[in-house]
TIMIVO-406748 format. One record per residue (C-alpha): residue number from 1; residue in three letters; z, x, y. Coordinates in steps of 0.05 Angstrom, whole numbers, plus 5000, padded with zeros to 4 digits. Each point is the difference from the previous one (the first is absolute). Last residue first. Example, Ala and Ser with C-alpha at 12.3 -4.5 7.8 and 13.67 -1.06 7.14 Angstrom:
! residues 2
pos->2; code->SER; pz->5143; px->5273; py->4979;
pos->1; code->ALA; pz->5013; px->4973; py->4931;
***
This chain:
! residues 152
pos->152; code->UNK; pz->8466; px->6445; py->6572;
pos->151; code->UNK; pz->5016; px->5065; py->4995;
pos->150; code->UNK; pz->4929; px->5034; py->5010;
pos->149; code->UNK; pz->5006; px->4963; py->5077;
pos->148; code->UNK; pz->5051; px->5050; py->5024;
pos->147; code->UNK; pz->4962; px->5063; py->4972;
pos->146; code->UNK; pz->4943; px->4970; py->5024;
pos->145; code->UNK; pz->5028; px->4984; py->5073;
pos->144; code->UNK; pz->5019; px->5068; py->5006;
pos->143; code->UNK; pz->4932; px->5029; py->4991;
pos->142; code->UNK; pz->4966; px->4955; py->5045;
pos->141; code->UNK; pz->5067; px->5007; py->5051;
pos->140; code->UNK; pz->4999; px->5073; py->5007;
pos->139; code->UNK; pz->4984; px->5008; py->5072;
pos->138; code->UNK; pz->5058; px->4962; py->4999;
pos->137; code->UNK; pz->5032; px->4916; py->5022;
pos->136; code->UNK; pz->5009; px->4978; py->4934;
pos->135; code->UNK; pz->5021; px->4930; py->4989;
pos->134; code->UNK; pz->5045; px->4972; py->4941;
pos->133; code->UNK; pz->5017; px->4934; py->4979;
pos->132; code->UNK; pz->5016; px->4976; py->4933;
pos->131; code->UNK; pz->5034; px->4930; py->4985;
pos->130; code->UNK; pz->4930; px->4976; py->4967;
pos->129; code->UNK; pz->4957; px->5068; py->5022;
pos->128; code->UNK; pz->4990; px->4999; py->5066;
pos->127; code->UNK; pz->4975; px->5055; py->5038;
pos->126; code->UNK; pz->4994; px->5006; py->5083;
pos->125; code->UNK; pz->4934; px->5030; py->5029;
pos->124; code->UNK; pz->4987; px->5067; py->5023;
pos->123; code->UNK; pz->4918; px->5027; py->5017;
pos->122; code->UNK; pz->5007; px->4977; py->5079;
pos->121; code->UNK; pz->5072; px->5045; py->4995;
pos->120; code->UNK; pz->4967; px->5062; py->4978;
pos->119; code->UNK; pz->4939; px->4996; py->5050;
pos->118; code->UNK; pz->5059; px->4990; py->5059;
pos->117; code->UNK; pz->5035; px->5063; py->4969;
pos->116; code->UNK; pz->4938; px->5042; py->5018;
pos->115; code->UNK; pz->4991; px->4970; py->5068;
pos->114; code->UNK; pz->5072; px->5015; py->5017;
pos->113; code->UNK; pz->5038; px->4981; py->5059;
pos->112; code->UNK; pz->4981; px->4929; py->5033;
pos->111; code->UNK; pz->4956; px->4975; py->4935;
pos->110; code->UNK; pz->5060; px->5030; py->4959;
pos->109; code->UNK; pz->5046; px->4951; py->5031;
pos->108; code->UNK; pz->4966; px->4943; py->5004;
pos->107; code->UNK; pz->4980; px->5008; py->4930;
pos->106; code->UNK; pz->5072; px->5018; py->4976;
pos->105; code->UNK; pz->5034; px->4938; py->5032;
pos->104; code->UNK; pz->4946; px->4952; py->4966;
pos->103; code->UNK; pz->5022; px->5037; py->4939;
pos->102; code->UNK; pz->5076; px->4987; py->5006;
pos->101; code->UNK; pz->4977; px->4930; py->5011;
pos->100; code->UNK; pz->4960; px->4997; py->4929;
pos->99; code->UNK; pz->5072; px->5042; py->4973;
pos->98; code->UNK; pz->5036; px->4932; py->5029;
pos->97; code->UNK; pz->4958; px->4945; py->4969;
pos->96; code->UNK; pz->4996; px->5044; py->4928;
pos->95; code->UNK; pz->5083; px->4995; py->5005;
pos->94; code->UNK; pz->4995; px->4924; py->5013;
pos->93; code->UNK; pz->4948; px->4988; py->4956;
pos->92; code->UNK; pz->5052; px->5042; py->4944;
pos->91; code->UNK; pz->5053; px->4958; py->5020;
pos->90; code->UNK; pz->4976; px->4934; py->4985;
pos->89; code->UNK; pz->4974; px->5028; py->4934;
pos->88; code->UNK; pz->5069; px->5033; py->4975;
pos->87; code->UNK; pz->5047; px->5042; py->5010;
pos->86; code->UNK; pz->4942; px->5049; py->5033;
pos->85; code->UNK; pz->4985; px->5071; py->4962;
pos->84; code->UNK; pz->4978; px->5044; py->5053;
pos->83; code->UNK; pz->4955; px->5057; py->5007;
pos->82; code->UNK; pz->4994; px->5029; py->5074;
pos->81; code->UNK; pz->4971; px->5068; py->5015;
pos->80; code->UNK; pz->4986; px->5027; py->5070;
pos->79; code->UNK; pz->4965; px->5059; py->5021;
pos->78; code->UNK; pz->5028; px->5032; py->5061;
pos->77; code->UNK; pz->4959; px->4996; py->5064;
pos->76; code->UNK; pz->4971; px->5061; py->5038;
pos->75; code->UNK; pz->4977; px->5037; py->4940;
pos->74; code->UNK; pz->5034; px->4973; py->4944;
pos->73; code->UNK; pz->5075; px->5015; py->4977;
pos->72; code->UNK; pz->5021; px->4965; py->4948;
pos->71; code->UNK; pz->5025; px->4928; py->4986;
pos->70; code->UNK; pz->5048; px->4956; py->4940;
pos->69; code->UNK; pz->4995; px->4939; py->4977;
pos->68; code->UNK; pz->5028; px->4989; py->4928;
pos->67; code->UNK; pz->5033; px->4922; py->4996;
pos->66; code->UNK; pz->5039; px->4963; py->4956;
pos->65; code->UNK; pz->5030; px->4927; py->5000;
pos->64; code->UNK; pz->4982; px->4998; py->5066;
pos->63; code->UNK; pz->5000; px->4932; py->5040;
pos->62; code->UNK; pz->5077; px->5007; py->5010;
pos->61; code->UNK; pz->4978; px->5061; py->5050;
pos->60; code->UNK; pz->4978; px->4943; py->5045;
pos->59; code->UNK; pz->4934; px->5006; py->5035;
pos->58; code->UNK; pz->4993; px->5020; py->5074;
pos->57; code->UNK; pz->4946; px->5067; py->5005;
pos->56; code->UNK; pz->5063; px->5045; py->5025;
pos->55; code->UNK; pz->5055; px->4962; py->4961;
pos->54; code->UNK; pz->4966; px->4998; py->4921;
pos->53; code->UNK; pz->4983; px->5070; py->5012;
pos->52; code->UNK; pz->5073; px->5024; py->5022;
pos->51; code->UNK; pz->5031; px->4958; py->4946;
pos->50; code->UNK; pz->4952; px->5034; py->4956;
pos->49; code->UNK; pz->5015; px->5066; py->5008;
pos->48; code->UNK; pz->4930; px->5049; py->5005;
pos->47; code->UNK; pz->4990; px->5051; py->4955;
pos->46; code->UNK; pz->4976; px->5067; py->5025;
pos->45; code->UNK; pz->4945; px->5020; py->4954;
pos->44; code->UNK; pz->4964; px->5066; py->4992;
pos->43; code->UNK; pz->4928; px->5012; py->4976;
pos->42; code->UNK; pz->4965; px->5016; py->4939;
pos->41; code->UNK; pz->4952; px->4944; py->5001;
pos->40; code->UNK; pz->5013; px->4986; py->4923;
pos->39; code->UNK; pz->5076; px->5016; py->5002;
pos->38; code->UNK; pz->5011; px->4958; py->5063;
pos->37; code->UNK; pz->4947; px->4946; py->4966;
pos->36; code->UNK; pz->5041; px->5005; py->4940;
pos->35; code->UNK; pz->5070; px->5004; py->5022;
pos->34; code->UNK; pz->4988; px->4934; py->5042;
pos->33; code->UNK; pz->4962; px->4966; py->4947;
pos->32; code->UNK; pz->5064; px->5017; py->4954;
pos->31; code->UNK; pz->5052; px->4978; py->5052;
pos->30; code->UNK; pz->4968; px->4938; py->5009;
pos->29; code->UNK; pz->5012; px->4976; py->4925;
pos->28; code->UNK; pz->4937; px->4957; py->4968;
pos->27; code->UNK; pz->5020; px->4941; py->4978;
pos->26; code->UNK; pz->4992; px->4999; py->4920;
pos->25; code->UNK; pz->4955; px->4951; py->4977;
pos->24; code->UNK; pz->5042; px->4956; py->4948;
pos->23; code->UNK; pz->4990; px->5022; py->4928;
pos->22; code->UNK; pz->4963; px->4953; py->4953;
pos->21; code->UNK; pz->5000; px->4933; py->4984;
pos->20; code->UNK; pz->4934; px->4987; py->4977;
pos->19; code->UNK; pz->5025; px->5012; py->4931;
pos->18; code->UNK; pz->5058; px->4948; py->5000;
pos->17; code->UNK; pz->4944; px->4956; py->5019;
pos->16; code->UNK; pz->4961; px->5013; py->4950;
pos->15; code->UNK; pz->5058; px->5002; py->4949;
pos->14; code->UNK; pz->5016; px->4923; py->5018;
pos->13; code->UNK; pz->4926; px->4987; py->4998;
pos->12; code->UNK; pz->5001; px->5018; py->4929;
pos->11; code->UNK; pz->5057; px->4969; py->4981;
pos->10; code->UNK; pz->4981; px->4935; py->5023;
pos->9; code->UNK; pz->4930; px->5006; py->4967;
pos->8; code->UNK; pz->5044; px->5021; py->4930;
pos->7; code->UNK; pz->5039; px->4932; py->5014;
pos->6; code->UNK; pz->4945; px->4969; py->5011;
pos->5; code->UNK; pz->4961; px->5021; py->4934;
pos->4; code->UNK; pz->5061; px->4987; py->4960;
pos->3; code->UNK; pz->5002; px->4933; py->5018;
pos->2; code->UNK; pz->4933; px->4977; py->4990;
pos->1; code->UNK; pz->5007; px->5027; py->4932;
***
């Protein structure tokens, strides 16, 4: 009897375990959070290359296993959208490193030029998200930020 009764407790956290299982989370795809918050805000993209990205604010392009940054036209300064998925963690802090620089750049640039781009730059920060980073330089950024963030 004694048995019986551990091999049915055996079995039974066997199958608990196989029921915890589950589905992996699904990563969420850049190119959809892009299309929504362009299809959202109703405004026009211009994607932005990678390689040319990854140069100008001095990351490696091998740190991107996908990425959906792209700008429009703002006032004086263009809006600037950058969503990244790093290789890995190492990568990603590098990539969040760089976009907190390309920030620093922005303030002292808007503070010279713009007043109303300087308020929009004091109220960006840099993302992560695990092997996510994004940062959202817009007068939009609140409502582009919770698209972005509604994926995680």
């Amino acid at each position: 009897m004694k048995q019986l009764t551990a091999l049915l407790l055996c079995l039974t956290i066997l199958f608990s375990f196989a029921a915890c299982g589950g589905e992996p989370a699904k990563e969420p795809d850049l190119q959809t959070i892009q299309t929504e918050i362009t299809s959202t805000l109703g405004i026009e993209a211009k994607t932005m290359n990678v390689k040319l990205i990854a140069g100008q604010r001095g990351f490696s392009e091998e740190m991107v296993a996908e990425s959906a940054s792209f700008t429009t036209p703002g006032a004086v300064f263009d809006d600037e959208i950058y969503m990244f998925k790093a290789t890995d963690a190492d990568a990603a802090a590098t990539i969040a490193e760089k976009l907190n620089g390309r920030l620093n750049e922005l303030k002292k640039q808007t503070q010279n030029y713009s007043p109303s781009d300087a308020a929009i730059v004091e109220q960006c920060t840099v993302l992560t998200n695990g092997n996510y980073v994004a940062m959202f330089f817009s007068a939009n950024r609140e409502q582009m930020e919770t698209i972005y963030k509604s994926y995680f």
